[in-house]
C-alpha positions as CSV (number, residue, x, y, z in Angstrom):
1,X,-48.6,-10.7,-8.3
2,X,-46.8,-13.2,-10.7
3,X,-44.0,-15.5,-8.4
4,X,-40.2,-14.1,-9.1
5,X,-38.6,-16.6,-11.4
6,X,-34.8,-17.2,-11.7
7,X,-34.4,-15.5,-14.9
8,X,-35.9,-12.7,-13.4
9,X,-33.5,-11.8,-10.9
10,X,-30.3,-13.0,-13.4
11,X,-32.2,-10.3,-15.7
12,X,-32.3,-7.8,-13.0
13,X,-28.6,-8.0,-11.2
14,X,-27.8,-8.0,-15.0
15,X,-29.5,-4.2,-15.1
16,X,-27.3,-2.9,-12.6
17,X,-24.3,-4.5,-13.6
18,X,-24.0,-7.7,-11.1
19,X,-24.0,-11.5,-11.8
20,X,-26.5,-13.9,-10.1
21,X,-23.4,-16.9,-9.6
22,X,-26.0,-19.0,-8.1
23,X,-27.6,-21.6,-10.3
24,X,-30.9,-21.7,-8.5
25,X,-33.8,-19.4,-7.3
26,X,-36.0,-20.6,-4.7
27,X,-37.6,-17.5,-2.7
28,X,-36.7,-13.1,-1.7
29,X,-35.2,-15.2,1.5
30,X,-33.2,-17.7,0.2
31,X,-29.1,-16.2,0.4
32,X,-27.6,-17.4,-3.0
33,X,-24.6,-16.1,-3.8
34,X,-23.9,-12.8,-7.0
35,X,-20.7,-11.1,-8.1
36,X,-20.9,-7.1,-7.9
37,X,-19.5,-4.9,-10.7
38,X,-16.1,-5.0,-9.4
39,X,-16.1,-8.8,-9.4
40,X,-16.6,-8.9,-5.5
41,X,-18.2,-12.0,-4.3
42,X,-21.6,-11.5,-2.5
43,X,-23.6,-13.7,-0.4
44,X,-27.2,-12.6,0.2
45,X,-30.8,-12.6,-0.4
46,X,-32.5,-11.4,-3.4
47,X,-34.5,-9.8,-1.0
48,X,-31.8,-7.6,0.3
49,X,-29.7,-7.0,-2.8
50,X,-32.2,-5.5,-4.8
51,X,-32.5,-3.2,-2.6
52,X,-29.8,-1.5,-2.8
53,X,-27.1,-3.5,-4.6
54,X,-24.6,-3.0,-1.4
55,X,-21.5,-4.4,-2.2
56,X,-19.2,-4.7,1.4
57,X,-15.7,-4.8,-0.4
58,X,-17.3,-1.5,-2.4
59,X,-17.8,0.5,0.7
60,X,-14.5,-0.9,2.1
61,X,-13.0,0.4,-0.7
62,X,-15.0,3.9,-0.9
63,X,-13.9,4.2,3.1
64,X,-10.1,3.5,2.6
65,X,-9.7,6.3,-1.1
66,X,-11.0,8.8,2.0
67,X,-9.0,7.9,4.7
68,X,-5.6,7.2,2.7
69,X,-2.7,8.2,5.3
70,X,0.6,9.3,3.6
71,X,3.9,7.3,5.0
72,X,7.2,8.9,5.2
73,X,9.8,6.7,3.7
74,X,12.4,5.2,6.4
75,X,16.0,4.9,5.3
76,X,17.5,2.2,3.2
77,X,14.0,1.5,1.9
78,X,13.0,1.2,-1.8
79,X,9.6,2.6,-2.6
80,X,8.0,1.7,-6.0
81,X,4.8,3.6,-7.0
82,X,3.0,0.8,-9.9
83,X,0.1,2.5,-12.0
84,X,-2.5,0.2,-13.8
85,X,-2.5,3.1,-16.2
86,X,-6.0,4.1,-17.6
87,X,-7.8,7.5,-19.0
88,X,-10.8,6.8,-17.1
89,X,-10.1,4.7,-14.0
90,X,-6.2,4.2,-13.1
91,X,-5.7,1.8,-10.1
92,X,-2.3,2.6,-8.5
93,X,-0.7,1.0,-5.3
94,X,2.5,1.6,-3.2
95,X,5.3,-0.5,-1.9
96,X,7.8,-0.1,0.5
97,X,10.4,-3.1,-0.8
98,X,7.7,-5.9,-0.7
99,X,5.3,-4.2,2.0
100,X,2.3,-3.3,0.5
101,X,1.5,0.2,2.2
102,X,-1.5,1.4,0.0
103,X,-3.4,1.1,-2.9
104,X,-6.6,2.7,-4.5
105,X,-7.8,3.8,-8.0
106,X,-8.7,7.6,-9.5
107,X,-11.3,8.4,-11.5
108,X,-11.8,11.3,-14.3
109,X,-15.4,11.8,-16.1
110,X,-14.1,14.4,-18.3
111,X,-15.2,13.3,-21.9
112,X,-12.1,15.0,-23.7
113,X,-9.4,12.6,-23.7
114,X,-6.4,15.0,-23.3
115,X,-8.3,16.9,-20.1
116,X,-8.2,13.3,-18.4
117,X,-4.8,12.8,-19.4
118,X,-3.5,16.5,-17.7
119,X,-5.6,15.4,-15.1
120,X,-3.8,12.1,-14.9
121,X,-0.2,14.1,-15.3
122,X,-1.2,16.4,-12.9
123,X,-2.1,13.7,-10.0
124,X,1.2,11.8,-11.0
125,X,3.2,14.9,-10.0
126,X,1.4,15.0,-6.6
127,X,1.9,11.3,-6.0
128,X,5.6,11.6,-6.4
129,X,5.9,14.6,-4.4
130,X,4.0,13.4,-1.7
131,X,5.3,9.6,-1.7
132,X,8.9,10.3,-2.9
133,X,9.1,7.2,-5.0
134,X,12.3,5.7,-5.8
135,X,10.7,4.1,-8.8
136,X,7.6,3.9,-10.5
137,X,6.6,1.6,-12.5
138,X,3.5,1.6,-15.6
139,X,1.4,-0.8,-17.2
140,X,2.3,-0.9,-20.6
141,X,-0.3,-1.0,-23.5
142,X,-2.2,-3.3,-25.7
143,X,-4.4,-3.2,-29.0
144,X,-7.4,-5.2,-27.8
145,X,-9.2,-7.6,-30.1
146,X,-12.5,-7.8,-30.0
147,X,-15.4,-10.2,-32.1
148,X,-16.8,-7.2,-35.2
149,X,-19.4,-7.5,-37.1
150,X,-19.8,-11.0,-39.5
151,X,-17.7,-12.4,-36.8
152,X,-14.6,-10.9,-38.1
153,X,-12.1,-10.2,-35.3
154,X,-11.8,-5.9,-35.3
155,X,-9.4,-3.8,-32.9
156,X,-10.0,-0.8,-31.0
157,X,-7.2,1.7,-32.4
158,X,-8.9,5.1,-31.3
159,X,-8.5,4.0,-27.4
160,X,-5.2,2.2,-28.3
161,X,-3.8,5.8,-29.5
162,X,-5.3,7.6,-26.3
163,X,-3.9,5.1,-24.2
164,X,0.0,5.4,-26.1
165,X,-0.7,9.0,-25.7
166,X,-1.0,8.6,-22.1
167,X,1.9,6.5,-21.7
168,X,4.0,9.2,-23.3
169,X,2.9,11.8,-21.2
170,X,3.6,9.3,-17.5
171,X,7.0,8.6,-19.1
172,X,8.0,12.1,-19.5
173,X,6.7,13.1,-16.5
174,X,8.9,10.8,-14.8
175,X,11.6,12.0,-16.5
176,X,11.2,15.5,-15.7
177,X,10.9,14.4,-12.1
178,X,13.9,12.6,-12.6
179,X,11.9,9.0,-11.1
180,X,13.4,5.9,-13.0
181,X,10.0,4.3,-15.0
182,X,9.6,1.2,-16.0
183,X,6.8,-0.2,-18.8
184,X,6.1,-3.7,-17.8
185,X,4.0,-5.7,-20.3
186,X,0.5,-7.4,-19.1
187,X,1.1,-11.1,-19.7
188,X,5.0,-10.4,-17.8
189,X,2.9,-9.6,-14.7
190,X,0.2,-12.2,-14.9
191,X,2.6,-14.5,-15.5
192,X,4.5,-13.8,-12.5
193,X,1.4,-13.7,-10.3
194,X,0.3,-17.0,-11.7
195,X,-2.4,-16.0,-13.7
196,X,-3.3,-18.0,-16.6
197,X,-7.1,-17.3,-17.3
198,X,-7.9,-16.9,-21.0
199,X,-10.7,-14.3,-20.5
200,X,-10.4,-10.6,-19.6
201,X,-13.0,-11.3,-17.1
202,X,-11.7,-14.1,-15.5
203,X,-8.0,-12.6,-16.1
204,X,-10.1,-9.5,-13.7
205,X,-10.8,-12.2,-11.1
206,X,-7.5,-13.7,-11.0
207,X,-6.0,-10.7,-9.9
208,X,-8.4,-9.6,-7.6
209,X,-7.9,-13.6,-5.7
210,X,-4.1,-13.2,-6.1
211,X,-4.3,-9.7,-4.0
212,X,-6.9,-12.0,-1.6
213,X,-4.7,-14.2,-0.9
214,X,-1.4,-12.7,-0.7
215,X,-2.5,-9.1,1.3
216,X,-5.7,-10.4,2.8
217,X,-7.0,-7.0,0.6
218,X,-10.6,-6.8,-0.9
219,X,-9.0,-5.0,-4.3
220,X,-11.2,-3.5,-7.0
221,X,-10.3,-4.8,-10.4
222,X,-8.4,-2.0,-11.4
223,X,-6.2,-1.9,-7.6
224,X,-5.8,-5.4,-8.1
225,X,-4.3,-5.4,-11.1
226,X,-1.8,-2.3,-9.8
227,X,-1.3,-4.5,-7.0
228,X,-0.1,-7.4,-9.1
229,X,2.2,-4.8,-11.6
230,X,4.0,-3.5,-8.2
231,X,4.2,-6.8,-6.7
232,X,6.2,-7.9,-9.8
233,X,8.2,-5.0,-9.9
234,X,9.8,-5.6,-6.4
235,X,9.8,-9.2,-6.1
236,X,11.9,-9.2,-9.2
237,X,14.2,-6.0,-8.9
238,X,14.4,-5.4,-5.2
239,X,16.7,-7.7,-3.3
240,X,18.4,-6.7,0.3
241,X,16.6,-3.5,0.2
242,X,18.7,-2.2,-3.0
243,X,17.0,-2.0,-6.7
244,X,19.4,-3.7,-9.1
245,X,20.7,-1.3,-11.9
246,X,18.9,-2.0,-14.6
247,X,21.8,-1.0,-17.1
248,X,22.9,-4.3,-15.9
249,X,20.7,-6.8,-16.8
């Protein structure tokens, strides 16, 4: 049997969608250190991780989506419901004032776009009914850039018009439920958590370390990043347990 190399496992996490961080192979019972899908920081062996590609923060995650308790809202209390609004994966999380109560993400594998996005309407309605937000607050969308063909810089208009579709329908909804929404831009948000990566990946990360060290929470990248959109929406309109009027400012 041929001796593993380093490129061979780097080549393998790659497979199954990790990242070997470590810059050095030396045997299956060595711990060096990977990065799971999610961005999650993993110390093991090779030995162990190929395994099974067990990510702790993964299962944490998978444990607390089942086990989600819903809060009743105490008086004189402002609760804002922040959505990291997607069409396949939408991370959402939940603050009373600045207390971070809970968070998670919801997934839809329907391959028709608008059956994902009734889906998504349909949770929305059973968020607010159950969590009786004052306020909810929505990422709002960009048209990504991305390196084409000929190294000509192309856009992706046929998920930018899905997502503004989407949008639409969460701002409606709101409306019909008579919950104030707010559409707060991507660099607003990172800028008010402090994140200036230039990559989307390391943007990802940012996020995730930002919800690390302000919660002490193990986030996914998509609940980190609704972490961060709610966490700007009440450190900047919730003061003394009252949300300013907005008509005002």
């Amino acid at each position: 049997m041929s001796r593993i190399k380093y490129d061979d496992v780097k080549a393998a996490a790659a497979f199954h969608g990790w990242k070997l961080i470590s810059t050095e192979y030396k045997n299956l019972n060595t711990e060096m250190e990977f990065s799971c899908p999610e961005g999650h920081i993993v110390y093991s062996t090779w030995k162990k991780v190929r395994e099974n590609f067990y990510c702790p923060s993964c299962e944490e995650a998978k444990k607390r989506d089942n086990s989600i308790e819903i809060k009743p809202k105490a008086k004189n209390v402002t609760r804002v419901i922040a959505l990291d609004d997607a069409t396949a994966i939408t991370g959402w999380s939940i603050y009373d004032d600045r207390n971070l109560i809970a968070y998670g993400k919801i997934e839809f594998s329907q391959r028709d776009s608008i059956e994902r996005i009734s889906k998504l309407r349909q949770w929305l309605i059973n968020m607010i009914e159950s969590w009786k937000p004052d306020k909810i607050a929505i990422e709002d969308i960009q048209l990504q850039k991305f390196a084409g063909k000929n190294g000509h810089t192309e856009s992706a208009v046929t998920t930018y018009k899905v997502l503004a579709q989407l949008q639409g329908v969460l701002l409606v909804t709101c409306f019909e439920k008579n919950i104030p929404c707010t559409v707060v831009h991507t660099a607003t948000w990172r800028a008010h958590c402090g994140i200036k990566a230039k990559s989307r990946a390391d943007q990802k990360r940012a996020a995730q370390l930002y919800v690390k060290s302000k919660f002490d929470k193990n986030a996914t990248q998509d609940e980190a990043d609704a972490i961060c959109i709610g966490a700007y929406m009440v450190e900047k309109y919730i003061k003394n347990n009252e949300m300013i009027e907005f008509s005002s400012l």
